[in-house]
C-alpha positions as CSV (number, residue, x, y, z in Angstrom):
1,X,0.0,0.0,0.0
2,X,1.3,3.4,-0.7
3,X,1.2,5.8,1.9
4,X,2.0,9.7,2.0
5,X,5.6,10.8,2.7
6,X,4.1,13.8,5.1
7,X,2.5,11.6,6.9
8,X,5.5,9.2,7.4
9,X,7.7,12.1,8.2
10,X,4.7,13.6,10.3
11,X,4.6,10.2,12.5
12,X,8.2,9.6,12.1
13,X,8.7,13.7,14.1
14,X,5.9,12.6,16.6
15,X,6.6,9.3,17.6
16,X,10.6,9.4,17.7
17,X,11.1,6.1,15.4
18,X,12.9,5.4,12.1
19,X,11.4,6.3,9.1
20,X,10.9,2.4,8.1
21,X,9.1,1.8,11.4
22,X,6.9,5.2,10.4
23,X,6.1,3.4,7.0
24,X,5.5,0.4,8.4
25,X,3.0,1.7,11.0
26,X,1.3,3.1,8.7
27,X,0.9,0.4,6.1
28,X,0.0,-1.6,8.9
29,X,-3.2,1.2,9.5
30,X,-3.9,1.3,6.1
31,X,-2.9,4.7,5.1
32,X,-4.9,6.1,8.5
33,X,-2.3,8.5,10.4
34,X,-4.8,8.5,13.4
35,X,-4.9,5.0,13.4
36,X,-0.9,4.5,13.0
37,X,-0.4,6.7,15.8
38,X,-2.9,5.2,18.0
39,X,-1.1,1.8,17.8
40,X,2.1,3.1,18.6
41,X,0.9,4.9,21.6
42,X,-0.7,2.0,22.4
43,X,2.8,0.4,22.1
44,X,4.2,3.0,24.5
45,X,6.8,4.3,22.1
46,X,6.0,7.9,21.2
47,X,8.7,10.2,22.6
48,X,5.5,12.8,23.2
49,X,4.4,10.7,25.9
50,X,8.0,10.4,27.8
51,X,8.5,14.1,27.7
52,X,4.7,14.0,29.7
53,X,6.9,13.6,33.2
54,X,9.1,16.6,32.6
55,X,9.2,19.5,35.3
56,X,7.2,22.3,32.7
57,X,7.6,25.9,34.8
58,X,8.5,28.4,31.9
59,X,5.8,29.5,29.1
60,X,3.5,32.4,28.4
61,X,0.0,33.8,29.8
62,X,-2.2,34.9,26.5
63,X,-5.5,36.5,26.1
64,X,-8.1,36.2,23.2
65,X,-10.8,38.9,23.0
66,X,-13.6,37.6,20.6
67,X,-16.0,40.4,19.1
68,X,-15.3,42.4,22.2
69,X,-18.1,39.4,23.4
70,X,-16.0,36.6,24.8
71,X,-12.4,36.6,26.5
72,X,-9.8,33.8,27.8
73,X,-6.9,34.2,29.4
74,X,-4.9,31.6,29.2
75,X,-1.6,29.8,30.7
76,X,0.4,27.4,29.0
77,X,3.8,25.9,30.2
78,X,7.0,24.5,28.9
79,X,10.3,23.5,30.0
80,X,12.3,26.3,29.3
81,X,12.5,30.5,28.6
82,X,14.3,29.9,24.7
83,X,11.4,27.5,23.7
84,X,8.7,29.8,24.9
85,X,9.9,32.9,23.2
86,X,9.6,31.1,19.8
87,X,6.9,31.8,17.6
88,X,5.5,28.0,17.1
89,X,4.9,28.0,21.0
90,X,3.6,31.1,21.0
91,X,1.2,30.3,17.8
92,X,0.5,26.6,20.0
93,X,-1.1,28.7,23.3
94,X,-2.9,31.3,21.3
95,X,-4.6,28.0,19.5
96,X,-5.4,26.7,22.7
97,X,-7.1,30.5,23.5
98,X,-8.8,29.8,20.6
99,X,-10.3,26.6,21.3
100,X,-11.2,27.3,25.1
101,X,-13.2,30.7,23.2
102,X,-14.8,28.5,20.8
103,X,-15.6,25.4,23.0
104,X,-16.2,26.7,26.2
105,X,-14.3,23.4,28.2
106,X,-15.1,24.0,31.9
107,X,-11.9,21.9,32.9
108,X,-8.7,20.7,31.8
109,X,-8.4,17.2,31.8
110,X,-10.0,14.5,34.2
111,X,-8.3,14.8,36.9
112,X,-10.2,18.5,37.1
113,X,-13.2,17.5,37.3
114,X,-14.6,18.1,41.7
115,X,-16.1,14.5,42.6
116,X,-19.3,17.0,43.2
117,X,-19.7,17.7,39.8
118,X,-19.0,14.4,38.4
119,X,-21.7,13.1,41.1
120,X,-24.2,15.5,40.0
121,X,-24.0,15.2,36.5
122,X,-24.1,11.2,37.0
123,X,-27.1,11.5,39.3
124,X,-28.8,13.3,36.7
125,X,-28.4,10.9,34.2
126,X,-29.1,7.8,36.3
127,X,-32.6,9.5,37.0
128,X,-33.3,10.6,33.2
129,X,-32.3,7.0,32.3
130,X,-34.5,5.7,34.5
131,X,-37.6,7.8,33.9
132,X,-37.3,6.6,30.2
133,X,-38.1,3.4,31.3
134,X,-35.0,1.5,30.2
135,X,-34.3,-2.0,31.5
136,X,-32.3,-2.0,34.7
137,X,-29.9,-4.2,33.6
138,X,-28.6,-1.7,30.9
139,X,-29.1,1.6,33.2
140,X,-25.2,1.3,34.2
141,X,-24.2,1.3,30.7
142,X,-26.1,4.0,29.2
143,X,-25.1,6.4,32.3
144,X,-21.8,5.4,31.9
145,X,-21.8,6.2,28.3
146,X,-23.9,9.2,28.6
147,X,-21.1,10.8,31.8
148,X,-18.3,9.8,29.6
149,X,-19.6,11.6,26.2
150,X,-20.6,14.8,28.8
151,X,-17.0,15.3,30.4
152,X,-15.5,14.3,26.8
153,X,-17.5,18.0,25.6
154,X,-16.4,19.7,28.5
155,X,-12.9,18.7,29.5
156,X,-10.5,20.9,27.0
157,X,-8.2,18.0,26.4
158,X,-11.0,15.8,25.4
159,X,-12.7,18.0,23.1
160,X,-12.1,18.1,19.1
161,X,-9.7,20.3,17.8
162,X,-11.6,23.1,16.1
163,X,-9.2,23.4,13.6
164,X,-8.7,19.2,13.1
165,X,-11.7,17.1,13.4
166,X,-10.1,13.9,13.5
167,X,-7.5,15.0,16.5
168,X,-8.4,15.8,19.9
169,X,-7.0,18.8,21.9
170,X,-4.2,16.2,23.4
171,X,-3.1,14.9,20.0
172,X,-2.8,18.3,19.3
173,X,-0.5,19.1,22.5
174,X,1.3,16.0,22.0
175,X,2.0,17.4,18.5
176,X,3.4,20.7,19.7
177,X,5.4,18.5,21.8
178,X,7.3,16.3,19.5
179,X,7.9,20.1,17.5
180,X,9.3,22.2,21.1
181,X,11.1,18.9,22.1
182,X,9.7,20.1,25.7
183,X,6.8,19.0,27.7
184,X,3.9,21.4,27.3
185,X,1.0,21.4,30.4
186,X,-2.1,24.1,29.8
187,X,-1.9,25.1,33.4
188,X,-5.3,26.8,34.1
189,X,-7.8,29.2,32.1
190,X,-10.2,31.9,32.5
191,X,-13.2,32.5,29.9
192,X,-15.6,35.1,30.1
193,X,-18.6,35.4,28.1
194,X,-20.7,38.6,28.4
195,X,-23.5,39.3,30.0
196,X,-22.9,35.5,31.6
197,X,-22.1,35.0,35.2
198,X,-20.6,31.2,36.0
């Protein structure tokens, strides 16, 4: 199968392997970079994911004003001052202004998420489930799915990249990763939309 030489290079910069094992990966997937690059996270062997322990205390604070309607404020960290004065990290966290402006994520990953809210918003389900009537031995399942696809719309690195449809918000951090060669963290957020009180 013939498979695109940007996308072997693309997977070969991401994932830290030779350009053979890129090829191979991706003949394996059939041509599907998403798919490629699953498996080989899957494998453990992306070099994004070993740069995820790295002490990240540098970066930049940015701020997106939308039709004078919606703001963010925004801070994203790397590993060091040279990488965050360069204009690919600095076009990386403006993108990630962009999607918080857009998308509206309440948190930034799972681990942000109180055990109130997650409760609540379980709860809620768990009764709407129930008051359609479903059998009981398939409530679990359809709350479960129904919490998961919830968080997965509010948590920023869950949502879809508004500028990529088939990557998430973390492929697209892990991207800017393999191109910084430092570990990147959004650290926290702000977004205010007017005449909207949280």
């Amino acid at each position: 199968m013939d498979v695109s030489i940007s996308n072997i290079r693309k997977l070969k910069e991401l994932s830290g392997i030779g350009l053979t094992d890129a090829k191979a990966a991706l003949v394996e997937a059939k041509g599907d970079y998403n798919k490629a690059l699953e498996a080989l996270r899957k494998k453990g062997i992306t070099k994004a994911e070993k740069k995820g322990d790295r002490e990240a205390r540098a970066g930049l604070i940015d701020s997106y004003v939308h039709n004078g309607r919606i703001g963010v404020i925004v801070e994203v960290n790397c590993e060091t001052d040279s990488v965050a004065k360069t204009d690919t990290f600095k076009s990386f966290v403006h993108e990630i202004a962009l999607q918080i402006a857009s998308m509206s994520p309440l948190y930034i990953s799972e681990v942000d998420i109180p055990k109130k809210d997650f409760n609540r918003v379980r709860n809620e389900a768990m009764e709407h489930v129930k008051a359609e009537g479903k059998p009981a031995d398939i409530n679990e399942r359809i709350v479960n799915g129904q919490v998961k696809k919830y968080f997965a719309e509010v948590t920023l690195l869950n949502q879809v990249y508004i500028k990529n449809e088939k990557q998430s918000v973390a492929d697209f951090v892990k991207e800017n990763i393999a191109k910084t060669g430092e570990n990147l963290i959004v650290r926290q957020f702000k977004r205010l939309e007017l005449g909207v009180n949280e």
